[in-house]
N, C-alpha and C positions, 0 to 999 in steps of 0.2 A: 504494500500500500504506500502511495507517496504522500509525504509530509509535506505542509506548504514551508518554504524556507524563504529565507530573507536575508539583507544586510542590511547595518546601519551606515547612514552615507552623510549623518552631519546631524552634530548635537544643538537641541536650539535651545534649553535650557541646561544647567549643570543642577540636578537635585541634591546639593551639599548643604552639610550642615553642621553644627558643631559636633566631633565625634570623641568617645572617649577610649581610652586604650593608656600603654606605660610609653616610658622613653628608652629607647635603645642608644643609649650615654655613646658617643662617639670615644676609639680608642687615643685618640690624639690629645696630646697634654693640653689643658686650658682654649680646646677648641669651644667655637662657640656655635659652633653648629651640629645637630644632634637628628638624629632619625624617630621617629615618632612611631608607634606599631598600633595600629587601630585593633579595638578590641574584634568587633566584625571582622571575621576574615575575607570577605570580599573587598574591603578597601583598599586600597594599597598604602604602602609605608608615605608617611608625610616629613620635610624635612623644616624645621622649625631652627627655631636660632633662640639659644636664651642661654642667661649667666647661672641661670639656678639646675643647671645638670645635676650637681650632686644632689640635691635639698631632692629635687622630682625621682632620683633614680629610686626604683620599686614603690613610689608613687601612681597611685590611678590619678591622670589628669583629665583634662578635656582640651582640645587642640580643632581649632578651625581653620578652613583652608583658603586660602587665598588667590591662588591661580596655580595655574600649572603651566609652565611655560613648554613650549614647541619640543624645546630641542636635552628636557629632562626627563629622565625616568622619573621623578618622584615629585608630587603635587609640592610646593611651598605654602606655610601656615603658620602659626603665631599660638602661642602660649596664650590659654584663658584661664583655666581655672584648675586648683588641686582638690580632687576630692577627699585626700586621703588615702592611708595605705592598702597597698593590694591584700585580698583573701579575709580582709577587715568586713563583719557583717552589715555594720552601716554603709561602708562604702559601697560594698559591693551590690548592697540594694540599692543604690543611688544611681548605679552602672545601671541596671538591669531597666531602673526604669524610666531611663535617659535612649538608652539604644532602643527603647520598643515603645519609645516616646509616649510615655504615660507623664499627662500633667497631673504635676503633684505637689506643685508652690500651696504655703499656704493660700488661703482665701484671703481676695484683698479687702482692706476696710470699706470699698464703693460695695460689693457682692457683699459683707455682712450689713449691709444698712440697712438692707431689704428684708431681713430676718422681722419677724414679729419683736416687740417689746415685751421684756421679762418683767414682771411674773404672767404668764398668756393664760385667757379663758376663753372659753367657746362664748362666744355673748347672743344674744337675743335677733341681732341679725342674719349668725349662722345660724340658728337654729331655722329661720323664716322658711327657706326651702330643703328645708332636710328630714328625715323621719328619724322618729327619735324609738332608738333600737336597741338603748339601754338596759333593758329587762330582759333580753335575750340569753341563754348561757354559751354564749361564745368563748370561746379558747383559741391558740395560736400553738400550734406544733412546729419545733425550729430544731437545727442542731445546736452544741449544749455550746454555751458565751455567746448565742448569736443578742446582739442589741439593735440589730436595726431589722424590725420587727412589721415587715412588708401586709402579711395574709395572716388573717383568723377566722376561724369556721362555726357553724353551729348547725342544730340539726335535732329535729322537733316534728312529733308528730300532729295535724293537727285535727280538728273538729268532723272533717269527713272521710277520715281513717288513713288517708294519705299524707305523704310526710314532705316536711319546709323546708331546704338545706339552703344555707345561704354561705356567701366567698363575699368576707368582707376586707378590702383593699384599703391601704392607708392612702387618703384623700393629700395630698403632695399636692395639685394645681389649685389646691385653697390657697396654697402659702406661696407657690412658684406663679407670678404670672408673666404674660408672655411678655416678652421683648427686654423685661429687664437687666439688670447688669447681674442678677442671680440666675437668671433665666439663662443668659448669655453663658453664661460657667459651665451649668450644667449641661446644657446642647454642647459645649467644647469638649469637656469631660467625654458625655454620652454614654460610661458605664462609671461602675465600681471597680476598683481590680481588687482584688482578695490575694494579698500574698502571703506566704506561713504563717511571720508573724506581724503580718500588717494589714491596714485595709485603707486606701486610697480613696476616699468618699469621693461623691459625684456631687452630694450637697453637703452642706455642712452640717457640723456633729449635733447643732443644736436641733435640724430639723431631723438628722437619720435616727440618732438613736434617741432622742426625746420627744419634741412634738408631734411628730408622723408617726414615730414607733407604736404597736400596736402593745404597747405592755399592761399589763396584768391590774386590773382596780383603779385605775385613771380613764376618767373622758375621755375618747379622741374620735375626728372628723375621719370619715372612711367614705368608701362606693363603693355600694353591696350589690352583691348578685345573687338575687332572690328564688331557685324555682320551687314550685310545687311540684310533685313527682310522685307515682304509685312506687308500690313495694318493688316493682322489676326494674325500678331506677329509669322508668322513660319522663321525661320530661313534658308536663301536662301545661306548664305556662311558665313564662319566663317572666323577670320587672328590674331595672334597675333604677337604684336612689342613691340619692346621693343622702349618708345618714350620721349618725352618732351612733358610737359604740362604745359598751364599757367593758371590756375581754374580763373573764371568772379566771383565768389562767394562763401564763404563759409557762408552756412544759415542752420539755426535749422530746425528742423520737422515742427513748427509750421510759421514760415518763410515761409516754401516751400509751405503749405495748403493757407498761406494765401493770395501768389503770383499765384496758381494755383486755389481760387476761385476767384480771384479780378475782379471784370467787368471793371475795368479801363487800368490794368497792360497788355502789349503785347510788351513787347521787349523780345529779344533773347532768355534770360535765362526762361524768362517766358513761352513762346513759347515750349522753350525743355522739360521743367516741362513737361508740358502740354500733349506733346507727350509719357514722356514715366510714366507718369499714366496712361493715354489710354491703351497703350500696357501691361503696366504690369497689368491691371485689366481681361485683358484675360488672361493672362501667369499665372495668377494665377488662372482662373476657369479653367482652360484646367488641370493644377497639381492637385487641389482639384481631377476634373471628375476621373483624373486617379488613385484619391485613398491615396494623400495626407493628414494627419493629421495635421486639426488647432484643437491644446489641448490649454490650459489655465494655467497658472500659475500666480498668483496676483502680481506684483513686487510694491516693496515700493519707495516711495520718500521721504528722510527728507526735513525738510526747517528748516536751519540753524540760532541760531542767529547768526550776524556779530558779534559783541563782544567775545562772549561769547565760541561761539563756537556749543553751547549745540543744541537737537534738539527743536525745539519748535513745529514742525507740524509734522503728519507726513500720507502720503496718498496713494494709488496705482496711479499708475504711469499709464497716459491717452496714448493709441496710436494710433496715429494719423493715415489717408491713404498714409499720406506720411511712417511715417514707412514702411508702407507693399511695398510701390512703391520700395524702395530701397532694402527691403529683395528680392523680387524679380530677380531683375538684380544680384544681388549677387548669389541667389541659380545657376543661369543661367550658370553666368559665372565660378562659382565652376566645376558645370555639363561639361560642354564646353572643361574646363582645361583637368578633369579628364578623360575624354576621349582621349583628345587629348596624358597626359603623358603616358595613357596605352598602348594606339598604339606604340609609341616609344618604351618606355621601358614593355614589360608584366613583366619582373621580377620583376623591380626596383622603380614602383612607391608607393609610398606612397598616399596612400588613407583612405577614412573614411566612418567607415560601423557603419551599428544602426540593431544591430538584433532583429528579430522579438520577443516577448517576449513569454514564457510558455503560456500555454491556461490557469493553473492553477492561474497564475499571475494578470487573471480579474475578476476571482472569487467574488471580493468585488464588483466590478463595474457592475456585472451581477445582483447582487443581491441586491444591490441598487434602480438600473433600475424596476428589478421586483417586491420593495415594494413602485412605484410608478404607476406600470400598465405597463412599460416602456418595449419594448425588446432592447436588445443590442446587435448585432452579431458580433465575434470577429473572424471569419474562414478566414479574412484576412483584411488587412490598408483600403481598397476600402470600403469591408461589413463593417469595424469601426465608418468610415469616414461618410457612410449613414446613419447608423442610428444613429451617431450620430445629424446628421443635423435634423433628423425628432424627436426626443427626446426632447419633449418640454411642454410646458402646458400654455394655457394663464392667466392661473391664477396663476402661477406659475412663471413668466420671468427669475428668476435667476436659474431656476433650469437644465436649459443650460449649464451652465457655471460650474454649482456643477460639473456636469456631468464629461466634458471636465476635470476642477481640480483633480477628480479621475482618470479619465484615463492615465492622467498625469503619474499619479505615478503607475500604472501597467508597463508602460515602462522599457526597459534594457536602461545602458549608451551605447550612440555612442561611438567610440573609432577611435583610428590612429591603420592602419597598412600596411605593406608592402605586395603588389600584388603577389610577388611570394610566399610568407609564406601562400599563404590561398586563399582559393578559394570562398567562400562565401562573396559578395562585396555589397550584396545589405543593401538601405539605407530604412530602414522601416517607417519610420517617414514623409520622403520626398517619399515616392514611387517611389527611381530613381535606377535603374540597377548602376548606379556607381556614386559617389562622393569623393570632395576631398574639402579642405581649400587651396585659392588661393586669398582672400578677404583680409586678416587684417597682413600682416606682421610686421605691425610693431607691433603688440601685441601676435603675437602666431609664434609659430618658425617652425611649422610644414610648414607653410605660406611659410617659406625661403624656405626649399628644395624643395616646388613643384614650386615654381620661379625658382631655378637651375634646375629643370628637364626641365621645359618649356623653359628655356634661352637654353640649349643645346641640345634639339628638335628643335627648329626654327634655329640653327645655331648660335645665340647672343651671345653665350660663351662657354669656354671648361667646360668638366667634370675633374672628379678627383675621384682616386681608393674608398673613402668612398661611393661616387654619385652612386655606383653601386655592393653596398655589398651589397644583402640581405640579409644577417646575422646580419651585424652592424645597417642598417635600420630598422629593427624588433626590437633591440635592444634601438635605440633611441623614436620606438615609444613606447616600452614599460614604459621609459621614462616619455616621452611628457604624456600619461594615466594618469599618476600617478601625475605628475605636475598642469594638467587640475584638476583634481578630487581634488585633496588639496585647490588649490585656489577654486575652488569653496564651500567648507568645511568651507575656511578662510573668504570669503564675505557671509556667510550664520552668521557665529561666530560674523562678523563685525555689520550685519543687528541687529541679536540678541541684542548686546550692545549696541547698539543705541536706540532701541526696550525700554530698560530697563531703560536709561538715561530718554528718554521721558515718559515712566509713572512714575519715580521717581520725577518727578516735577507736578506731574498732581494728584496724591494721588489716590483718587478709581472715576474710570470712569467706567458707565453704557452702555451699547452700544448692538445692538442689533447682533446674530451671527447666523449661521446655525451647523448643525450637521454634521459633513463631515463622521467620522465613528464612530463606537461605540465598545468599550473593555469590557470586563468582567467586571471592577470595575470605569469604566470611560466613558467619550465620547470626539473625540475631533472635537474643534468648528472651524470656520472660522469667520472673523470678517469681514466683505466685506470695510468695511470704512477705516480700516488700514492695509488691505492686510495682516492681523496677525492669525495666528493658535495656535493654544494652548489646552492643557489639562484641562477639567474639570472632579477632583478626586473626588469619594462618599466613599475614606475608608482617613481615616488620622488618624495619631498618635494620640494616647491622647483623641481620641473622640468616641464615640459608634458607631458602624458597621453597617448600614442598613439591609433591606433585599434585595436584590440584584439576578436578575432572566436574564440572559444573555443570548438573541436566533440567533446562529449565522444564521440563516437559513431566516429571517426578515431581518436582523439587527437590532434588539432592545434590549434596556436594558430597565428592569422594576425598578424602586428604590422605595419601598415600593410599594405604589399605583399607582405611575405617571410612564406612560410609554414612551420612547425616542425611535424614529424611528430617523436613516437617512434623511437627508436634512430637519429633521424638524425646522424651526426657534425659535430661542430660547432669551431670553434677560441676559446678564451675566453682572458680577462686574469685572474688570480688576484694579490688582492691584502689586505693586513690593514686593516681599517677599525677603527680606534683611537680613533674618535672620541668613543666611549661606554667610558672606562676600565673601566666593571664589565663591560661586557656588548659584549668587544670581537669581532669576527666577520671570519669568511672573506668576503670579496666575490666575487664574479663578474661581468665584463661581457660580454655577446655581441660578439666580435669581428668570426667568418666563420661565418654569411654576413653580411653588412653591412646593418643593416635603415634607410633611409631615413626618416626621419620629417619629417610631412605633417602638422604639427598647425597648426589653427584656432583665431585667437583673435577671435571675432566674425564680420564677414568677410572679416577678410584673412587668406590662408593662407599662413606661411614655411617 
């Protein structure tokens, strides 16, 4: 098949920008010009000129570029700023969210003016068009330290035997309105990033984790999603308001598990639990039947010292039924929304589509499946979804979950975008003709304007000439894309250093891994115990070359005599290679099975 190709025949803009990385100290006595090594390794080396070589050497600085003349190999730049020392935890979070350009300056004093004045009460104006939903037993189920407290539930049967579940959302566009210079922050922002141990608000702390937050025995302004529903969880009428809520509890996942197995516990909140597990354990085989994808991704957990700071554990993250109880009502009420903005606005809503991916794209996970006997049909989410569920081996149990981890990654990214710009809406992942974000405002901004969409559909508030550009809306989702995708970049970078602090304290640990794919000169593994991937390489510097036999058509590689299949379990050394202070890395060596090597240098072979 031919690929379209191309050349570049002249650059009209240079996208440069300030970059950070160390200084490679020139070896010349009292020279004053010095080479620069960007942390990015696609950049190339920059040459800067300063008297503070020693003071910068094993410094992380930041270095901008200035031009790059014709007839240099190396761009010319100037000295801006020292972050501080390399493999340092501050600095190095500073790196991470500088290179994947996450704004993280404090909030200026214009963006905190617009905060409400302390001490704030709901007063008699907000009440005018809101219902008052105060007597309600709603609750919020979060994982355990979350304080910025998005979604809370409740869930009541009422007077005609049929039951009231309502998704109540922290009311954020009471307090954000548009065009302001808070407004302005958080559309820049566009998310949260969440890094190990930090979290980079989109709005400030006053509104995420206090007046928005949905906590436990305080008033707070919310938009709820109302329906009535029989016992098989169909959907008999749908209402949204804009309301007051006073949550009976805020409790962790494992809180809410523990309250909904307890044979003791039957008060209120307990009771609601209880209900809309019920429900959402249908609401979710009804989504599966119709074709929705549960894929797998390992997520990690540190466990912290207190002192220290550093990681000391580090594990995949357990999820609970309660998890899925609350994904549930969420997807729902996303679906709910997004219907509901479309009808009003078909031009003007903002919405979020997952397209279906290339067929060429499962290629690996075909071939996978079939060098375990396995089929896998991928002619659409429904055919995925089954045979994934039937893909399995009892002697095998993890080899489920391989599965599901590859498929993973055949997938395209979901993305924001505006209903009039495009016509393709559907959500491939969730098998739904139309979705949107309507759940977490106070951490994603996409969240705000489908609140102003839905606040001026129900009549709760005016519009305003941006609310109904589809030029500017296409504009900010392209945005919001780019903002998502980075943070997610920046918590991946974050996991990594963390990743590397804790095997820097643990020296070489043995553990056992599976095969997830296999490279020409490589394989990489999965570690199931630390939710960790990694490269194990058969060519390195300095060392003799194996013999090396790569069949894409298997998936195996041969290394001498021992042959590597796909999801074969294998036993590895994990350890931290420091050798490269900037760009320091996880190792992996194959330990079991033991690959002998038979290398030839002329013709003697040792």
């Amino acid at each position: 098949m031919l690929t379209p190709t191309g050349k570049v025949v002249g650059i009209i803009k240079r996208n440069w920008r300030p970059f950070c990385g160390m200084l490679s100290k020139s070896q010349i006595k009292e020279a004053r010009r010095h080479l620069f090594t960007p942390a990015d390794r696609r950049i190339p080396r920059i040459r800067i000129e300063t008297r503070q070589a020693d003071t910068l050497e094993g410094q992380r600085i930041i270095v901008a570029i200035d031009g790059w003349p014709r007839n240099s190999r190396y761009p010319n730049g100037h000295f801006v700023k020292n972050l501080g020392s390399a493999g340092d935890k501050e600095t190095e979070t500073e790196v991470l969210l500088l290179e994947h350009d996450v704004p993280h300056q404090p909030f200026s004093q214009v963006v905190l003016s617009f905060l409400p004045k302390m001490p704030w009460s709901i007063t008699e104006q907000d009440m005018k068009y809101r219902e008052d939903l105060r007597h309600l037993y709603v609750c919020s189920v979060d994982p355990p330290g979350c304080t910025d407290i998005d979604d809370a539930l409740h869930c009541r049967e009422v007077e005609n035997g049929n039951i009231e579940v309502g998704v109540h959302i922290a009311d954020v566009s009471h307090f954000i309105r548009p065009g302001n210079a808070l407004d302005e922050e958080s559309v820049r922002r566009g998310t949260t990033v969440y890094l190990c141990e930090k979290r980079i608000d989109m709005v400030p702390e006053l509104l995420s984790s206090n007046l928005c937050s949905l906590r436990s025995n305080v008033d707070r302004l919310a938009f709820s999603c109302i329906w009535e529903m029989n016992h098989k969880a169909e959907i008999l009428k749908t209402r949204f308001t804009k309301s007051i809520i006073n949550s009976k509890a805020s409790l962790t996942y494992a809180e809410a598990q523990m309250r909904i197995d307890s044979a003791t516990m039957n008060d209120e909140i307990t009771t609601s639990l209880r209900g809309l597990n019920k429900l959402a354990k249908i609401l979710r085989k009804r989504r599966i039947d119709n074709g929705a994808l549960t894929l797998s991704s390992p997520e990690v957990r540190f466990h912290m010292d207190s002192e220290t700071h550093d990681p000391i554990d580090l594990q995949t993250k357990e999820l609970k039924e309660t998890n899925s109880m609350v994904e549930e009502f969420m997807l729902l009420a996303n679906v709910s929304v997004a219907q509901k903005i479309y009808e009003e606005f078909p031009e003007f809503a903002l919405l979020r589509k997952h397209p279906a991916p290339p067929p060429s794209n499962y290629d690996i996970l075909v071939k996978a499946a079939k060098s375990k006997n396995l089929e896998i049909k991928t002619d659409s989410a429904k055919a995925l979804a089954e045979s994934l569920d039937k893909a399995g081996s009892s002697t095998f149990p993890y080899l489920n979950t391989l599965l599901r981890i590859l498929a993973t990654r055949c997938m395209m990214q979901a993305v924001y975008f505006c209903s009039g710009m495009d016509n393709d809406f559907h959500h491939y992942g969730l098998a739904s003709p139309i979705y949107t974000h309507f759940t977490s405002p106070i951490r994603r901004y996409a969240d705000i304007i489908v609140h102003r969409l839905l606040a001026v559909a129900i009549g709760a508030d005016s519009t305003y000439p941006e609310l109904t550009d589809k030029h500017k809306l296409a504009d900010m989702c392209k945005n919001l894309n780019y903002r998502h995708k980075m943070a997610q970049y920046a918590q991946r970078a974050s996991v990594a250093f963390h990743t590397q602090l804790f095997f820097k304290n643990k020296g070489v640990v043995n553990e056992d891994a599976y095969i997830l794919f296999v490279r020409k000169n490589a394989v990489v593994v999965l570690i199931p115990k630390y939710g960790l991937e990694g490269t194990v390489f058969f060519e390195e510097k300095g060392k003799p070359t194996p013999r090396l036999d790569y069949n894409n058509e298997v998936p195996s590689l041969t290394v001498e005599d021992t042959t590597l299949h796909v999801f074969d379990k294998v036993k590895v050394n994990i350890m931290l290679d420091a050798s490269n202070i900037q760009h320091q890395k996880i190792r992996m060596v194959l330990v079991e099975p033991k690959v002998s090597y038979k290398v030839s240098y002329g013709k003697i072979e040792i």
